[in-house]
C-alpha positions as CSV (number, residue, x, y, z in Angstrom):
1,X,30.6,-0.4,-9.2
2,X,27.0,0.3,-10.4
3,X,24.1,-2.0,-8.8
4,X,22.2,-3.9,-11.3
5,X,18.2,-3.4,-10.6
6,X,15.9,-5.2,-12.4
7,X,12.3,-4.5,-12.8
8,X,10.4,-7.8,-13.7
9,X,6.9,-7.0,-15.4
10,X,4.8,-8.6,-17.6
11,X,1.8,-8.3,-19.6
12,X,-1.0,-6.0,-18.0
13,X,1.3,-4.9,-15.5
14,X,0.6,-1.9,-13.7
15,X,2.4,1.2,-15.6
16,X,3.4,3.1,-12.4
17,X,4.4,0.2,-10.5
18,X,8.1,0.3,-13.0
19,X,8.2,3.4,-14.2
20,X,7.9,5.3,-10.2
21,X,10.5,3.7,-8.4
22,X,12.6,3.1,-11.5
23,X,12.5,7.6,-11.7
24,X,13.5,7.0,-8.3
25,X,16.8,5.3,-9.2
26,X,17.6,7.2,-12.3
27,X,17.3,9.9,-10.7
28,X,19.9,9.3,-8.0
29,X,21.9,8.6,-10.8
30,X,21.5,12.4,-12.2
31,X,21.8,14.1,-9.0
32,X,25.1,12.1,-8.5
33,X,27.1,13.0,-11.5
34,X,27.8,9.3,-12.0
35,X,26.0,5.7,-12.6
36,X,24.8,4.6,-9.1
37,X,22.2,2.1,-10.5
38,X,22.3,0.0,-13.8
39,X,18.6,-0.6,-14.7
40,X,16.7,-3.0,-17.1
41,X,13.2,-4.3,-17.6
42,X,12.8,-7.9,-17.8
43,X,10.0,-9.7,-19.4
44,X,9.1,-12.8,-20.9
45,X,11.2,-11.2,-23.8
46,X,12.6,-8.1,-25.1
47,X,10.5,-6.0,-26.9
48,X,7.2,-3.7,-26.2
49,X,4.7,-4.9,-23.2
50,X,1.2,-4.0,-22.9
51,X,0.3,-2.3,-19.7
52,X,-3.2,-1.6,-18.0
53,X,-3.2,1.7,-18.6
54,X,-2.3,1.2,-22.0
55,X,1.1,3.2,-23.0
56,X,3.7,0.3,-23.6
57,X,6.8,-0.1,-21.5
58,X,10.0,-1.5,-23.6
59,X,12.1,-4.7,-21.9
60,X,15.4,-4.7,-22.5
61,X,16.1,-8.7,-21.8
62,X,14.4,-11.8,-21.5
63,X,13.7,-13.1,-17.6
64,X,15.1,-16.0,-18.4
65,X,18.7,-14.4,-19.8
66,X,19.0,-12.5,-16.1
67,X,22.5,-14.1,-15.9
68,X,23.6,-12.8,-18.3
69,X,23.6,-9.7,-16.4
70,X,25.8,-10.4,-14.0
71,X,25.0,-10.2,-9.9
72,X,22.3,-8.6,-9.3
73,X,21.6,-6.8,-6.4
74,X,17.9,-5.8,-6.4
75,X,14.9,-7.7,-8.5
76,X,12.0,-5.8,-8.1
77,X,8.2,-7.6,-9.4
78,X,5.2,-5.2,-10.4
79,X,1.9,-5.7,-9.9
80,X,-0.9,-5.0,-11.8
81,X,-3.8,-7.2,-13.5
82,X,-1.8,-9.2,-15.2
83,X,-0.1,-10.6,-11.9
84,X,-2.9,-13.1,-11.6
85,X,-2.6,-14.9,-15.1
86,X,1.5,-15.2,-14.2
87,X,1.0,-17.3,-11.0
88,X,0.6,-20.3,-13.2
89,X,3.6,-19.9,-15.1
90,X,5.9,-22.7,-13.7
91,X,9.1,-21.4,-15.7
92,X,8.4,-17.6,-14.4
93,X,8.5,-19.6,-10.7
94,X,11.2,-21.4,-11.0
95,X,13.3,-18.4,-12.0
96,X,12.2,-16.3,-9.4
97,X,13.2,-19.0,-6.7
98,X,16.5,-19.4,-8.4
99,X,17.4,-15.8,-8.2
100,X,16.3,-15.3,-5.0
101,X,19.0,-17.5,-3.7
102,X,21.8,-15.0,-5.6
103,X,20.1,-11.9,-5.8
104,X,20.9,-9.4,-2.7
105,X,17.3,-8.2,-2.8
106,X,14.1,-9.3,-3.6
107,X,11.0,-7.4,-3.4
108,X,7.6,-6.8,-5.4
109,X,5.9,-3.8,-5.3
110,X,2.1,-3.7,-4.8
111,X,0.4,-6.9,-6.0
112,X,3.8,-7.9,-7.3
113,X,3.5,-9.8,-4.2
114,X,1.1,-12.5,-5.1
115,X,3.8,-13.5,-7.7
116,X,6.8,-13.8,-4.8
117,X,4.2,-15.6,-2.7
118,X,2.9,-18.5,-5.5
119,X,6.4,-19.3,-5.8
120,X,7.0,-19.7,-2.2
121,X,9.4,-16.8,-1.7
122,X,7.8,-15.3,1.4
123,X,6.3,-17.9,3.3
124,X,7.6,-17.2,7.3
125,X,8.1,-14.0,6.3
126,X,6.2,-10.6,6.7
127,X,5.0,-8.6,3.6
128,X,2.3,-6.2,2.4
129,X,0.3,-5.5,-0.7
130,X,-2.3,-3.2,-1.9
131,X,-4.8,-2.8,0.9
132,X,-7.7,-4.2,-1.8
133,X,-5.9,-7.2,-1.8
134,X,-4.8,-7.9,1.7
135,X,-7.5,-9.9,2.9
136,X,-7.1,-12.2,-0.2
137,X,-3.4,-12.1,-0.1
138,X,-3.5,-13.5,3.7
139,X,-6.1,-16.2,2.6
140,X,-4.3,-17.5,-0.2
141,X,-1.0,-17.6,1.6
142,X,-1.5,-18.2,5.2
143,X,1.9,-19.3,5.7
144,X,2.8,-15.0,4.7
145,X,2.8,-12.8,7.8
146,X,0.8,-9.9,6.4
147,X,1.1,-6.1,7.7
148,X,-1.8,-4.8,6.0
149,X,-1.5,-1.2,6.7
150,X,2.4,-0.9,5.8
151,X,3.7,1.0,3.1
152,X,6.3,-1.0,2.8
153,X,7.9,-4.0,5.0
154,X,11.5,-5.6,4.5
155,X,11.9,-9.1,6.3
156,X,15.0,-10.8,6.1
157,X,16.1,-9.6,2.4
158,X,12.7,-9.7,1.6
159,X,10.8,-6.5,0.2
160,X,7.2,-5.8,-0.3
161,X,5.2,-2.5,-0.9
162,X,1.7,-1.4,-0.9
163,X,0.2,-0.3,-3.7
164,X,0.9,1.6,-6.5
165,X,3.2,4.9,-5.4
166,X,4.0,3.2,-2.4
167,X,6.9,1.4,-4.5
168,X,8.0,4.9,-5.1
169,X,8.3,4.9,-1.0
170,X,9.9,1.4,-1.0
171,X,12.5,2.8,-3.6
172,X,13.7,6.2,-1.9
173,X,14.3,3.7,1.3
174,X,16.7,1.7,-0.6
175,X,18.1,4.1,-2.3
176,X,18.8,5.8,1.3
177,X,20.3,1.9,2.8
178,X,22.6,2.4,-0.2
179,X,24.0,5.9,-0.1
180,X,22.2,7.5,2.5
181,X,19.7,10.2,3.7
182,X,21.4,12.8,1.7
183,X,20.9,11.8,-1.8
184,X,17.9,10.0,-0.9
185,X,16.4,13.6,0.2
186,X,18.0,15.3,-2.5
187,X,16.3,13.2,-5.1
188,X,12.6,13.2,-2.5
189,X,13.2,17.4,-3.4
190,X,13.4,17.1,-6.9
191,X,10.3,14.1,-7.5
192,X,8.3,16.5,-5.3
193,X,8.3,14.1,-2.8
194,X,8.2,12.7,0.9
195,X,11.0,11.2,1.9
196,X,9.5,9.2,4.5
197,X,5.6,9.1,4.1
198,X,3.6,9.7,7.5
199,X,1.1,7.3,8.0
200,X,0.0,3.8,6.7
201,X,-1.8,2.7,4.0
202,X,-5.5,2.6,5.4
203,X,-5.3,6.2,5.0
204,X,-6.1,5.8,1.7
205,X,-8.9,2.9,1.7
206,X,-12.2,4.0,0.4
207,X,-14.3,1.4,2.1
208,X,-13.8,-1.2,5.0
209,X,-12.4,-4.0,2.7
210,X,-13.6,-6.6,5.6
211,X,-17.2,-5.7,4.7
212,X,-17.2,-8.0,1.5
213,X,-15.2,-11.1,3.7
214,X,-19.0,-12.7,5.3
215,X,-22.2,-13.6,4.2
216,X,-26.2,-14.8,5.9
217,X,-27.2,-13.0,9.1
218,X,-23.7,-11.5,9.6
219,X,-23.9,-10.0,6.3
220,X,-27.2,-8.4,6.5
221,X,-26.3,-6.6,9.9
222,X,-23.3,-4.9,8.1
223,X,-25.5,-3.7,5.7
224,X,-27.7,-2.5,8.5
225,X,-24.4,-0.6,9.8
226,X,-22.8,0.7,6.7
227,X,-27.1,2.0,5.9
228,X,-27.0,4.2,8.4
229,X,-23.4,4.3,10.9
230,X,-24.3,7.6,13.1
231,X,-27.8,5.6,14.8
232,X,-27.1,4.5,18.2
233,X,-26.9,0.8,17.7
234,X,-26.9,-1.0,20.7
235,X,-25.6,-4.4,21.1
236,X,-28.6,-6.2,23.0
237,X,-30.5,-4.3,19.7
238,X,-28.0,-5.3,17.1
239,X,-28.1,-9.4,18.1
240,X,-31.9,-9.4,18.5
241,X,-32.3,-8.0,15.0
242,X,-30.3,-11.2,13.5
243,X,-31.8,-13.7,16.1
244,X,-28.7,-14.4,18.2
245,X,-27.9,-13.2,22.1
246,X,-24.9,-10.4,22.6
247,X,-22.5,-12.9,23.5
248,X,-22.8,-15.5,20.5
249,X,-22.6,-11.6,18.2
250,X,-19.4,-10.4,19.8
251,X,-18.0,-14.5,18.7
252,X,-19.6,-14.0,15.4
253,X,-17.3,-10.6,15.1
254,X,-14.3,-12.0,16.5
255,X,-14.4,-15.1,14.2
256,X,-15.5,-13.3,11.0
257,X,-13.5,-9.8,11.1
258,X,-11.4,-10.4,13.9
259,X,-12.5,-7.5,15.8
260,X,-15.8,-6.5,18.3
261,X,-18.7,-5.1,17.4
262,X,-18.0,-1.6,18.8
263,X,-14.5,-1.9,17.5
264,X,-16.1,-2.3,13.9
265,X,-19.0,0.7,14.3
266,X,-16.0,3.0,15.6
267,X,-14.1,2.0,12.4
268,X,-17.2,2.6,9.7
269,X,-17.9,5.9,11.8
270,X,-14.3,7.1,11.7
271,X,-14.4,6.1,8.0
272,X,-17.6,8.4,7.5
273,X,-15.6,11.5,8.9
274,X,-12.8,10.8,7.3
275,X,-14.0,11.0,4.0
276,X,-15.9,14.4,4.8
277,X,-12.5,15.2,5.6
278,X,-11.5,14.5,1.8
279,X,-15.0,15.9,0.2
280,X,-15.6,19.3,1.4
281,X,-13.0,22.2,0.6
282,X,-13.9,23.6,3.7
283,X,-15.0,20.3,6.1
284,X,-17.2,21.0,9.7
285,X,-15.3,22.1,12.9
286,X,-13.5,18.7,14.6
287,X,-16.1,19.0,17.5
288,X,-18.8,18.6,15.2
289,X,-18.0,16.4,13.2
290,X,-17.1,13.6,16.0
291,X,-21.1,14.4,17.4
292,X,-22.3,14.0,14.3
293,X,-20.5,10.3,13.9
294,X,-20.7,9.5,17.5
295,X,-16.8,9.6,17.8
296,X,-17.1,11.5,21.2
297,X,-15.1,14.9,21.4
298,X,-12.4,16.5,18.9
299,X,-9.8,15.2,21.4
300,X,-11.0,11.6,21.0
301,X,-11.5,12.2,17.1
302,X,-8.0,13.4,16.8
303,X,-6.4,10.4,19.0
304,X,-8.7,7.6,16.7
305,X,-7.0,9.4,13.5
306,X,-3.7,9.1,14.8
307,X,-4.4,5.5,15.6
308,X,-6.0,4.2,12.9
309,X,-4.6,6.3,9.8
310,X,-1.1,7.6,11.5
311,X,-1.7,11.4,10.8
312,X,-4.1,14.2,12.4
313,X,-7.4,15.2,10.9
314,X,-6.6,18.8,9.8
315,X,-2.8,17.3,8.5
316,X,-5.0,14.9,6.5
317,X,-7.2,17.3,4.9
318,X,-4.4,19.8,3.9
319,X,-3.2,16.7,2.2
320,X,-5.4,14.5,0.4
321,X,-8.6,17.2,0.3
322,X,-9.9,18.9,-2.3
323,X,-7.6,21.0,-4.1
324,X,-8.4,24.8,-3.3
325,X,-6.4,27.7,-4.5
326,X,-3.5,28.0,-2.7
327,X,-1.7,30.6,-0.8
328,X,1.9,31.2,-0.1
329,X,1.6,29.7,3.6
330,X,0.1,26.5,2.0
331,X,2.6,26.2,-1.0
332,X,5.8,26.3,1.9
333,X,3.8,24.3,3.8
334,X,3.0,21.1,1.5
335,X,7.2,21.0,-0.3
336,X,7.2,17.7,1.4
337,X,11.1,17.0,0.6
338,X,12.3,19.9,2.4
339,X,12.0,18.8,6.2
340,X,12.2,15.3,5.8
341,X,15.6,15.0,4.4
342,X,17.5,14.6,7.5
């Protein structure tokens, strides 16, 4: 028998966050000659819903007629914009908690999250969101184990991606739990896609989120750092400069960001070369780029990519630099479905 999915959105829901992994199942459904998946959109009722990127999506039923639907075996929340404004709505809660006691699977994808968190759904348990919303996300709901870097985490019939595409990721894995790594790869080939993603979500963050999380003294030596990352800054120099001795700064770190001070420089300084990585069609040789940023050698600038991003400076520049014209090396190189279908 087909498995019922059903995408839950709502007004100001982010377009991409249905319509990617929902490709993902309908297309398992082409590739296999026969109805794997029956899908449906669910809203507050059928008809056209707004999105934030403005091109309508069209529910099929009402949230509150799921039963009517029979089991279902995946419920899957967007995110998007309008998640916020939906947090409030006690009836939307309340179904969600009833489900989640029938439905096989429960998951959200991006800031879809938020929603499974007001109502309770995945407190003990561990979850990810969109990396902009992580720190907010772990101080609104303590009692959530956040992964902040995941693409997507499952704990204990609970399913959570990060944002955006990575609920396309989320979707290809369940797709492969269902009827394994074969069709999963087959459909990975035709979406022109990776059937598992290397590396984690901080890969893609434009900033240091954490940067925004303190205020005062703190505040205006993060400036200091962000101003200019590649100066020398000593410690004994850094804690003079906001009135306080080395050992009260390091607390200050620990209790604020939850990290040191030269654990937080390295960070903003392996953030400055990777985004050279992602500007320049042709970026500086490894070696100098880590003496320019103070990241040691290319051997250490290769081991803090791997580390802290999950890939390897040149595979990361092949992949999310700018596009240059490509030859036929690169093209074989960069069909992502073909070696990963195994």
């Amino acid at each position: 028998m087909p498995r019922t999915v059903v995408f839950l959105a709502y007004p100001d829901c982010q377009l991409l966050d249905v319509s990617g992994p929902w490709q993902v199942f309908a297309s398992a459904n082409d590739l296999s000659g026969h109805p794997l998946y029956r899908l449906h959109l669910a809203a507050d009722a059928p008809g056209s819903l707004p999105t934030n990127g403005g091109l309508p999506l069209q529910a099929d039923t009402a949230w509150s007629a799921l039963d009517a639907l029979g089991p279902l075996d995946t419920l899957l929340v967007a995110g998007g914009r309008g998640v916020m404004a939906q947090r409030n709505h006690a009836e939307l809660l309340a179904m969600l908690r009833q489900q989640a006691e029938r439905v096989s699977r429960l998951g959200s994808i991006c800031t879809g999250a938020f929603l499974l968190a007001a109502a309770g759904l995945l407190d003990g348990h561990r979850a990810t969101t969109h990396w902009r919303h992580c720190a907010q996300f772990a101080h609104e709901y303590p009692e959530v184990r956040v992964v902040p870097d995941a693409l997507y985490v499952e704990s204990a019939g609970r399913y959570t991606s990060a944002g955006v595409t990575a609920g396309i990721d989320l979707a290809l894995s369940l797709l492969e739990a269902d009827h394994g790594s074969g069709l999963a790869g087959q459909v990975a080939r035709e979406l022109v896609l990776f059937l598992r993603r290397p590396g984690g979500q901080s890969q893609f963050s434009e900033v240091l989120a954490s940067h925004g999380r303190v205020s005062g003294a703190l505040r205006r030596l993060l400036d200091r750092l962000h101003a200019d990352p590649a100066a020398p800054h000593r410690l004994e120099e850094l804690a003079e400069s906001v009135g306080v001795t080395p050992r009260h700064l390091s607390r200050l770190f620990r209790r604020q960001l939850d990290t040191t001070p030269g654990a937080y420089l390295t960070r903003l300084r392996l953030e400055q070369a990777r985004l050279a990585l992602i500007d320049d069609h042709r970026p500086p040789p490894l070696e100098r780029l880590a003496r320019q940023w103070r990241l040691g050698g290319a051997e250490q600038l290769r081991r803090l990519f791997q580390r802290h991003y999950g890939i390897s400076p040149t595979l990361y520049h092949q992949r999310f630099g700018p596009c240059s014209e490509p030859t036929t090396h690169q093209v074989e190189r960069v069909r992502p479905g073909a070696h990963h279908a195994s």
